[in-house]
N, C-alpha and C positions, 0 to 999 in steps of 0.2 A: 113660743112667746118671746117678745124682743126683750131683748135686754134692759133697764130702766139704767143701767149706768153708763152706754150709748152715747158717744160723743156723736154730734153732727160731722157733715163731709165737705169739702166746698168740691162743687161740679164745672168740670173745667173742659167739657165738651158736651155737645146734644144734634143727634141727628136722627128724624123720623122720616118713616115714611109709612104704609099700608100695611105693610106685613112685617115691621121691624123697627125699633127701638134702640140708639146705641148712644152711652154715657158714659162719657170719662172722668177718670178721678186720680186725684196725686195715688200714687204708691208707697204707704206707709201702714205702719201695723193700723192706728188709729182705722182707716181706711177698711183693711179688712176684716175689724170687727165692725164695723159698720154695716158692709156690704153683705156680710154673714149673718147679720139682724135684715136686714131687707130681704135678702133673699128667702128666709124662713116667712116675712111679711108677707111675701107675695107666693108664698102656698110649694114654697119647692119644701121636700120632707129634711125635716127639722135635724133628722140624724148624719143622713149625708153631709147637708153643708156645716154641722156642726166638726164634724167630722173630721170633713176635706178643710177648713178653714182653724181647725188647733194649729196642726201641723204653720200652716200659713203666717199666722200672729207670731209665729217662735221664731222665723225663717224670714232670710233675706234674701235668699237661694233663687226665688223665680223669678225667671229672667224670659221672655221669648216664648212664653206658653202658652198653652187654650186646654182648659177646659169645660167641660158642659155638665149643666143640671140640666133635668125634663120634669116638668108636671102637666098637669091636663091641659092647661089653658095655651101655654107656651112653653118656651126653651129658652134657655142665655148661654151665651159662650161667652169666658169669662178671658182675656186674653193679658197678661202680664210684659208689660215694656219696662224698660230701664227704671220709667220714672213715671209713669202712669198704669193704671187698669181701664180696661173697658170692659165695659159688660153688652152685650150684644144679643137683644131680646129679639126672638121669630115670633112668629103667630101667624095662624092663620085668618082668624077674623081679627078688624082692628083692634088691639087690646091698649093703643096709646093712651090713650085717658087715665084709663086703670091702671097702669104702670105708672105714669104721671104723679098721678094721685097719692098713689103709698111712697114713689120714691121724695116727692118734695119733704114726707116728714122726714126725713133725713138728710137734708141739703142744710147749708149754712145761709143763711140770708145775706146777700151782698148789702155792704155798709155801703 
């Protein structure tokens, strides 16, 4: 279940294509309780990213890294730069829309 205390993210890249979804976002704790609320949204298991993402919220440490959750539908690789995340959805059938869809409710609306 998301979180209801869940601050919004502002999304600061977007690239689709057929079998692939990739979104970027500042690098900040806010950020990865966010993207650890979408990611449980979008049906990866709730313990893993709980999990893998405590440690993350504490931590300023990830620098240069990837990596992946899997559930039925798709996969995300999640990749940590200096100063951004992406997140990097696969699929086999087009799953755009649907990822679309649940990520907007956690985007910040541009003023």
């Amino acid at each position: 279940m998301v979180d209801e205390m869940t601050d919004k993210i502002k999304i600061i890249g977007i690239s689709k294509n057929e079998h692939r979804s990739e979104y970027s976002f500042p690098k900040n704790r806010n950020s990865f309780r966010v993207i650890r609320d979408l990611l449980i949204e979008l049906n990866f298991d709730e313990e893993d990213v709980y999990h893998y993402f405590s440690d993350l919220i504490d931590s300023d440490i990830y620098n240069e890294e990837t990596f992946g959750f899997y559930c039925e539908k798709y996969s995300v690789d999640i990749i940590f730069f200096s100063k951004r995340v992406v997140l990097i959805f696969n699929y086999k059938e087009d799953k755009q829309q649907e990822i679309a869809k649940i990520i907007d409710k956690f985007i910040l609306e541009e003023e």
